[in-house]
TORMAR-106157 format. One record per residue: x, y, z of N, C-alpha, C in turn. Coordinates in Angstrom, 2 decimals. Atoms other than C-alpha are relative to their C-alpha. Last residue first. Layout:
SITE     n.xx     n.yy     n.zz    ca.xx    ca.yy    ca.zz     c.xx     c.yy     c.zz
SITE        X        Y        Z        X        Y        Z        X        Y        Z
...
END
This chain:
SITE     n.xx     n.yy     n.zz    ca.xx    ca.yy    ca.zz     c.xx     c.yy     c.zz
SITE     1.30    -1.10    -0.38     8.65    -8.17   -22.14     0.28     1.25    -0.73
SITE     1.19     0.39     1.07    10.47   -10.89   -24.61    -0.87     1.02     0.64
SITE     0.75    -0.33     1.71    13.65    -9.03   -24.50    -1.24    -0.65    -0.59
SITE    -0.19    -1.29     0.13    14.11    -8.93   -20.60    -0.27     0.13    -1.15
SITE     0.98    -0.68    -0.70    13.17   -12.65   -20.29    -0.16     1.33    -0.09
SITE     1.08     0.46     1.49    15.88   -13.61   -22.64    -1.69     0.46     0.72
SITE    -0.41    -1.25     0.64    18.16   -11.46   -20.14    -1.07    -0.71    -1.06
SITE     0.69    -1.09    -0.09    16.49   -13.56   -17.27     0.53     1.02    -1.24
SITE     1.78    -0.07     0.19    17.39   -16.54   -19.00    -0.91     1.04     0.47
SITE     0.53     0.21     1.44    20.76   -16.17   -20.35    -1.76     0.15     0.34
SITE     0.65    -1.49     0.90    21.74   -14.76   -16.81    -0.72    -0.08    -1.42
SITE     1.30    -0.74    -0.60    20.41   -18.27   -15.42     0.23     1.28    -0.58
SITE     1.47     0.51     0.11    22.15   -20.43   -17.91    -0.75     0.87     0.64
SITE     0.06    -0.57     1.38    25.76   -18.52   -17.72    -1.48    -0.28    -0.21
SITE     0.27    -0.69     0.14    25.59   -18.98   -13.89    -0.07     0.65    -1.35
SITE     1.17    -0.33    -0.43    25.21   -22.17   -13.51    -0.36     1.69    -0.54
SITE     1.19     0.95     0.89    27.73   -23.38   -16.01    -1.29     1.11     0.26
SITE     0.14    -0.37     1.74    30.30   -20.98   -14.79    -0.98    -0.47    -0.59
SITE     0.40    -1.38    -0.19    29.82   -21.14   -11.02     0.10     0.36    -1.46
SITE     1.05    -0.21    -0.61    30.06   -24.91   -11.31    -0.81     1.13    -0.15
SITE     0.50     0.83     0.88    32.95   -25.33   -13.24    -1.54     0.74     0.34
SITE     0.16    -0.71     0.85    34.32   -22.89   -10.44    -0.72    -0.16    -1.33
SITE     0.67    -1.21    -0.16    32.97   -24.94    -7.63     0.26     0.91    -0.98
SITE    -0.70    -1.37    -0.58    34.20   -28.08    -8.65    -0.85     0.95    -0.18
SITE    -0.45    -0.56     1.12    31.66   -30.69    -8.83     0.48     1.04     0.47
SITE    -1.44    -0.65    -0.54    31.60   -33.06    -5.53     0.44     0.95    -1.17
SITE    -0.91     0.05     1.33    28.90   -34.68    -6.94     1.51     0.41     0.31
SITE    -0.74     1.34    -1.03    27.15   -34.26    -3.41     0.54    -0.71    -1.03
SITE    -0.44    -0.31    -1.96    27.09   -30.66    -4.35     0.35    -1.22     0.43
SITE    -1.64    -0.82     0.56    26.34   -31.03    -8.35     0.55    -0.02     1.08
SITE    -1.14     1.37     0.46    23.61   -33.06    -6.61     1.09     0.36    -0.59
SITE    -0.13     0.78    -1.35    21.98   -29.83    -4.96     0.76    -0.94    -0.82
SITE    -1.33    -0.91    -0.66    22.82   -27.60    -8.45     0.00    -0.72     1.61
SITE    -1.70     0.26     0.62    20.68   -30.41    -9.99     0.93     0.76     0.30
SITE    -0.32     1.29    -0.18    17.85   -30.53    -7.61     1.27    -0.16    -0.42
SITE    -0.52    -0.38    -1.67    17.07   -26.25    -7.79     0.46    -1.67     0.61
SITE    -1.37    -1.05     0.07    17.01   -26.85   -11.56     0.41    -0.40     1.55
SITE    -1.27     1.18     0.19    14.68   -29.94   -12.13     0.81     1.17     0.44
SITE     0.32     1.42    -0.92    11.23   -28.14   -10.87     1.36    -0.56     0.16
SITE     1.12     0.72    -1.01    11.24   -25.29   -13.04     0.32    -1.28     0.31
SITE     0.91     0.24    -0.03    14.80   -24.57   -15.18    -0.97    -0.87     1.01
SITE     1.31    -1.24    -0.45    17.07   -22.47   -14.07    -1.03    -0.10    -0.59
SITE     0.55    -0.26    -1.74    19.75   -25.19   -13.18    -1.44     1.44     0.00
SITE     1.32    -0.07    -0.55    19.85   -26.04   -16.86    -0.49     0.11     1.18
SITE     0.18    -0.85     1.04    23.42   -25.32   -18.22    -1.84     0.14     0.49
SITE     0.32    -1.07    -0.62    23.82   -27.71   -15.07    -0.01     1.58    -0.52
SITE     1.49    -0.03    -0.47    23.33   -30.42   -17.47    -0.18     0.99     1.17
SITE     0.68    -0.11     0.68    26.69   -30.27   -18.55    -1.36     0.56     0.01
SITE     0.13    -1.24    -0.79    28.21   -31.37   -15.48    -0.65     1.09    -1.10
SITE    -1.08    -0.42    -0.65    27.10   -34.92   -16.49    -0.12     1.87     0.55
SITE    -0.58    -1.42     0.46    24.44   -35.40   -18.48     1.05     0.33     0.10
SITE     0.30     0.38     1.36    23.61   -39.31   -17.74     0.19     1.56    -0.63
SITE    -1.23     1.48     0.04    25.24   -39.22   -14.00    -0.36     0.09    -1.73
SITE    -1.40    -0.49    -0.06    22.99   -35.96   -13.84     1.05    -1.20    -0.04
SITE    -0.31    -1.05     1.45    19.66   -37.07   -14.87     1.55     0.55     0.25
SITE     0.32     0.49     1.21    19.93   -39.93   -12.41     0.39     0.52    -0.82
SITE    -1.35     0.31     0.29    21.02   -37.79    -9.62     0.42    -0.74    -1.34
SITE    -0.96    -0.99     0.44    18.18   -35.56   -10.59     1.42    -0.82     0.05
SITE     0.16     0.03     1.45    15.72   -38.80   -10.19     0.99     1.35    -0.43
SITE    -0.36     1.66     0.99    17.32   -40.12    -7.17    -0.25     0.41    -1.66
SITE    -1.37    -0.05    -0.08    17.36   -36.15    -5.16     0.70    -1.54    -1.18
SITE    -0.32    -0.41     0.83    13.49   -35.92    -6.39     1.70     0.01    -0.46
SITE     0.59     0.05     1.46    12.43   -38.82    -5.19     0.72     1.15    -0.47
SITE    -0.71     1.28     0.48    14.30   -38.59    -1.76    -0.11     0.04    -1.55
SITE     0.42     1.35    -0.20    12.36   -35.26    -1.33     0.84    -0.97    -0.37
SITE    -0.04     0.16     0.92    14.36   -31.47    -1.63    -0.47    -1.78     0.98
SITE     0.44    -0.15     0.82    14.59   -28.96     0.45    -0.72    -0.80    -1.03
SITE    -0.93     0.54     1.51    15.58   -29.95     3.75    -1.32     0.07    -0.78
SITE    -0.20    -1.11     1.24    13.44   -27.45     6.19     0.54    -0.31    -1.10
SITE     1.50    -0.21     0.73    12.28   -30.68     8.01     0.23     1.25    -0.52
SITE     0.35    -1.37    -0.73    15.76   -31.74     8.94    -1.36     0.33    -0.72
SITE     1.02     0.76    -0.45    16.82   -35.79     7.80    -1.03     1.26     0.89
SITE     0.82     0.36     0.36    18.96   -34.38     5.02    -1.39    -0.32     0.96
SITE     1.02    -0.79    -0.35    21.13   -32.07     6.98    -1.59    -0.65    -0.26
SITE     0.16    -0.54    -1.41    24.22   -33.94     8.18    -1.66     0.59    -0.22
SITE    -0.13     1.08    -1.06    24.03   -35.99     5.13    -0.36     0.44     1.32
SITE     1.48     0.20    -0.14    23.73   -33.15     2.69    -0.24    -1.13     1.22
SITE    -0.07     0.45    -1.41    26.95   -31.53     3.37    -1.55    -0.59     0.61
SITE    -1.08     0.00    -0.72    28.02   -30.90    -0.11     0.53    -0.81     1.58
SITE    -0.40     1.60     0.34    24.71   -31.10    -1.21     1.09    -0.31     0.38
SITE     0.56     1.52    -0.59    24.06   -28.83     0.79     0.19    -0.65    -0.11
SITE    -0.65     0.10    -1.05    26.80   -26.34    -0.37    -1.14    -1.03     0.55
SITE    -1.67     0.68     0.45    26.13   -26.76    -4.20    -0.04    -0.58     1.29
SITE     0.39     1.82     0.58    22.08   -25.93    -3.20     1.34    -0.62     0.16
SITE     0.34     0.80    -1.27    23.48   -22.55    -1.48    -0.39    -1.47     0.51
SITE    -1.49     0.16    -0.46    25.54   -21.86    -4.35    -0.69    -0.28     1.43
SITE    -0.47     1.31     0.73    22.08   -22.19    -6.50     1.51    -0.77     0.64
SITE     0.49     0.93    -0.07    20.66   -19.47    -4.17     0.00    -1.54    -0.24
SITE    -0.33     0.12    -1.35    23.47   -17.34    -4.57    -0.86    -0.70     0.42
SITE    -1.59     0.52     0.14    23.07   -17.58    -8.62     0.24    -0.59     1.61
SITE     0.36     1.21     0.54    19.42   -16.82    -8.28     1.41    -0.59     0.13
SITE     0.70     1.02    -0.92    20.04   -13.90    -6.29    -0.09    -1.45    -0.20
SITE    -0.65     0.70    -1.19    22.83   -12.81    -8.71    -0.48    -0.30     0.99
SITE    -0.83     0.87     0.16    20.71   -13.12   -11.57     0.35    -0.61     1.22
SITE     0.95     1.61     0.13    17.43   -11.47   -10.35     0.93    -1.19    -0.01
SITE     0.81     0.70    -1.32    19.81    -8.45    -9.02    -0.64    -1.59     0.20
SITE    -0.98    -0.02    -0.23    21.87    -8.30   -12.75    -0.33     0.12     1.81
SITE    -0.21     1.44     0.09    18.55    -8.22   -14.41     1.37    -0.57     0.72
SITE     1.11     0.83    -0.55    16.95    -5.69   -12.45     0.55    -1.32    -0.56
SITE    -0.30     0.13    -1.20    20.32    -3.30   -12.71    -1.61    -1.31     0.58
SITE    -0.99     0.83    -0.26    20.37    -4.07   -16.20    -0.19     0.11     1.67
SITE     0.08     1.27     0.20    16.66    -3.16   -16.95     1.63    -0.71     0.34
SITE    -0.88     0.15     0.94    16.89     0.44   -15.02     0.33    -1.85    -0.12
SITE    -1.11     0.99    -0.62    13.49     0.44   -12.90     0.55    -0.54    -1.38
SITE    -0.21    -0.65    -1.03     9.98     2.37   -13.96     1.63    -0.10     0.30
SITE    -0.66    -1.51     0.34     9.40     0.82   -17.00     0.30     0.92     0.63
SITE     0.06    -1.32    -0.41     6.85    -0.48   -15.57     0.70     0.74    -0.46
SITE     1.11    -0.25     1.43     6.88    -4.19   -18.07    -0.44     1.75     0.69
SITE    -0.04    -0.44     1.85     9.95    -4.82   -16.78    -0.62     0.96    -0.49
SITE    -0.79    -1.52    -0.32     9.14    -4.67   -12.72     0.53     0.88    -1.48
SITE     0.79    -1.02    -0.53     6.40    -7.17   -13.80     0.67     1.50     0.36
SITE     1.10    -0.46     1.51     8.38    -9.17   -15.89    -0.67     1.41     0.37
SITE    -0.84    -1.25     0.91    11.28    -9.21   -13.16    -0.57     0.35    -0.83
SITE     0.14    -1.26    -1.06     8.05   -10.53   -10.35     1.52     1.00    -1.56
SITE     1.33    -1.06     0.04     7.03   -12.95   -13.08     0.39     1.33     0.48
SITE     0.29    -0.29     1.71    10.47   -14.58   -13.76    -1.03     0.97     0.19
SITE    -1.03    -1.76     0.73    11.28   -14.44   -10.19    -0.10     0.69    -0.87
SITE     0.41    -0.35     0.91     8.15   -17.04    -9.01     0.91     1.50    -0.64
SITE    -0.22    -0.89    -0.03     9.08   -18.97    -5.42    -0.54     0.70    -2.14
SITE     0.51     0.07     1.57     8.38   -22.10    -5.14    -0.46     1.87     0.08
SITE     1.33    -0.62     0.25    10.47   -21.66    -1.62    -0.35    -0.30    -1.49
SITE     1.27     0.66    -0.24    13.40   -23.85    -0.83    -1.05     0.22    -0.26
SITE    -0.14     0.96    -0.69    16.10   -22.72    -3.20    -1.00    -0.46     0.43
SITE    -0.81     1.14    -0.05    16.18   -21.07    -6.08     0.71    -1.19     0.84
SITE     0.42     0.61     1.34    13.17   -19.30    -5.81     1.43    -1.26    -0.64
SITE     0.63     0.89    -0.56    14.52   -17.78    -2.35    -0.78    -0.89    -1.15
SITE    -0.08     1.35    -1.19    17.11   -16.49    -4.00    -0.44    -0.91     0.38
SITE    -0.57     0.90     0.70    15.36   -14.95    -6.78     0.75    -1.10     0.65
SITE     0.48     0.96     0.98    13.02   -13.67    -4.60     0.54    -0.56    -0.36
SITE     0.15     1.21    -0.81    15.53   -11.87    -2.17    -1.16    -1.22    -0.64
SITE    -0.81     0.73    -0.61    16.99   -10.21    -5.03     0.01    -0.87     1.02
SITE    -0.16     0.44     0.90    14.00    -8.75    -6.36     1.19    -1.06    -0.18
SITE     1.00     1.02     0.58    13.11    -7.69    -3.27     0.32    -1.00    -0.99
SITE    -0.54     0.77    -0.98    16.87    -5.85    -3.09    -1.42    -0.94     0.26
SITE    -1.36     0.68     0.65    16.46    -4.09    -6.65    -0.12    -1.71     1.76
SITE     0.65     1.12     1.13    12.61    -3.07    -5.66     1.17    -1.25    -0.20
SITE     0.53     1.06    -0.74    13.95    -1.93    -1.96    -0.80    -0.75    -1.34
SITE    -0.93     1.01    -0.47    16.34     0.35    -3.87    -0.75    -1.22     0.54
END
């Protein structure tokens, strides 16, 4: 149990403030063969997912928090995601689980004001796609 629930606080924390590394740590629990592959990919997800719903909600209420030294995310990166997102639209959160740009664009989806179910569909179809494509390349 404490692999499933690791594995869950990684993905979390990988999708939000920490540079965190999920992909490796589900490869690694993969490649043992030890630990049933849906229940590892269906932990990695919904950490990652609840991490990305934690981005929504900042952005949401980024104002109050921006000027806090645990805020996540630099000026620079919040201008150049809002960027990419005014020119994608909600679209582009088919990619919240990719490096660097992901954990930015589920924050501006937030001060986007994008509905939350929209939201919870995009995001979360992209990230199980990617740990389950992760599961068939180890």
């Amino acid at each position: 149990m404490f692999t499933y629930l690791s594995l869950f606080i990684v993905s979390f924390l990988a999708a939000t403030i920490l540079p965190f590394s999920s992909e490796a740590i589900l490869a690694t629990y993969l490649l043992s063969e030890t630990y049933n592959k849906f229940l590892l990919i269906f932990f990695a997800s919904f950490g990652n997912i609840l991490g990305s719903i934690f981005n929504w909600f900042l952005g949401i209420y980024f104002l109050k928090f921006q000027d806090k030294k645990w805020f996540p995310f630099t000026n620079t990166q919040i201008d150049r995601s809002s960027r990419w997102f005014i020119k994608y639209g909600k679209w582009s959160l088919l990619f919240a689980w990719v490096p660097i740009i992901g954990d930015p664009i589920t924050f501006i989806a937030g001060t986007m004001r994008i509905k939350f179910l929209i939201f919870l569909l995009l995001v979360s179809f992209g990230k199980i796609m990617r740990y389950f494509f992760i599961s068939l390349l180890v």
